[in-house]
N, C-alpha and C positions, 0 to 999 in steps of 0.2 A: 819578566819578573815572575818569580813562584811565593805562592805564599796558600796558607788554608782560603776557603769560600768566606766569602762576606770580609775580608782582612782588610781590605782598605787597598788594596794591589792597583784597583784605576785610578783611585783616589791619587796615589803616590804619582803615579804618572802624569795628571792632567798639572799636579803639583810645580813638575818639570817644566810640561808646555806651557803653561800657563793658561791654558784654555780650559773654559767645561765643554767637554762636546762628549765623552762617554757613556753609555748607556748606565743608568743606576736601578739599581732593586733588592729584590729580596732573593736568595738562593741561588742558584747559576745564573749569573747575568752572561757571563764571557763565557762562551761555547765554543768558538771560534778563537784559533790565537789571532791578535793582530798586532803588524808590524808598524811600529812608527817610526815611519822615517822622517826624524825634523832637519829642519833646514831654516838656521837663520839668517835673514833679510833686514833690511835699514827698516828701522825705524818709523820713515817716513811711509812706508807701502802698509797697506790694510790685511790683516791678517788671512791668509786661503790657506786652502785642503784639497787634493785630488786624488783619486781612488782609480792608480792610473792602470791597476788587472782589470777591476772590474765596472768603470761606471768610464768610459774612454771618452777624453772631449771636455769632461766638463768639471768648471772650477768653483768650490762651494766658499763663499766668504762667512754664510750664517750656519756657525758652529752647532745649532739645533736640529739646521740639517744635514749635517755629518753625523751627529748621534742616530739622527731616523734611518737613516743610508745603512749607518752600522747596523745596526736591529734590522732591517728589511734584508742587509747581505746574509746575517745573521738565521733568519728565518729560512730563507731562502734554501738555504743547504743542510740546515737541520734538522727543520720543521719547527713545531710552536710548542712541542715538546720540551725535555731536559737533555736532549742529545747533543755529545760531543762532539766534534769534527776537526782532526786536524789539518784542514786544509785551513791557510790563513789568510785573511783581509788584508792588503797594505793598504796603506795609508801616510800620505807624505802630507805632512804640515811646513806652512812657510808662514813664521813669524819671529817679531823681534823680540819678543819675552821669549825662545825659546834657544838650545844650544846645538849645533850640528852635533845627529849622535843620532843612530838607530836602533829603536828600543823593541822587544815583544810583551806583549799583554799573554799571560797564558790563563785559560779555565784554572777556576782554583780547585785544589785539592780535597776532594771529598772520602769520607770515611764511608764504609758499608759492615753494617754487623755483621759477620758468621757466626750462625751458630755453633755450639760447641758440641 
């Protein structure tokens, strides 16, 4: 998904999954593209996430810490900075509110004056 900074671009997305688990803020939040890959599951199973490049092993059911995982991968490689990186997070979700279909979150598009 492209769209301008602050536009509502994870918003649209977690809209999809039906989950909140995306980092929120003011100014570059999404540094990093990241790929969702959803995958939907019965019903009857409890919604998970696995972060199977870079967190191997391990299955997160509490969607707040998928958001910290994202911000920490996040950190991780770009610093605590406003730096971009297109190296990108996957992230596979498996729930029944959600539709098989693999989605990217991209950095929103920022303006820089030049002078004239």
């Amino acid at each position: 998904m492209l769209g301008s900074q602050s536009a509502g671009k994870s918003s649209v997305l977690e809209s999809i999954v039906g989950l909140d688990f995306l980092p929120r803020g003011d100014g570059v939040v999404t540094r990093r593209p990241l790929e969702l890959r959803l995958n939907h599951i019965d019903e009857n199973l409890k919604p998970y996430a696995v972060f199977p490049e870079e967190v191997a092993g391990k299955k997160f059911t509490n969607f707040n810490e998928v958001r910290d995982t994202i911000i920490r991968l996040t950190d991780e490689k770009c610093g605590n900075s406003k730096n971009i990186l297109d190296l990108p997070i996957v992230l596979q979700v498996y729930s029944h509110t959600c539709p098989d279909l693999t989605l990217i979150d991209l950095p929103g598009i920022t303006r820089i004056a030049i002078g004239a």
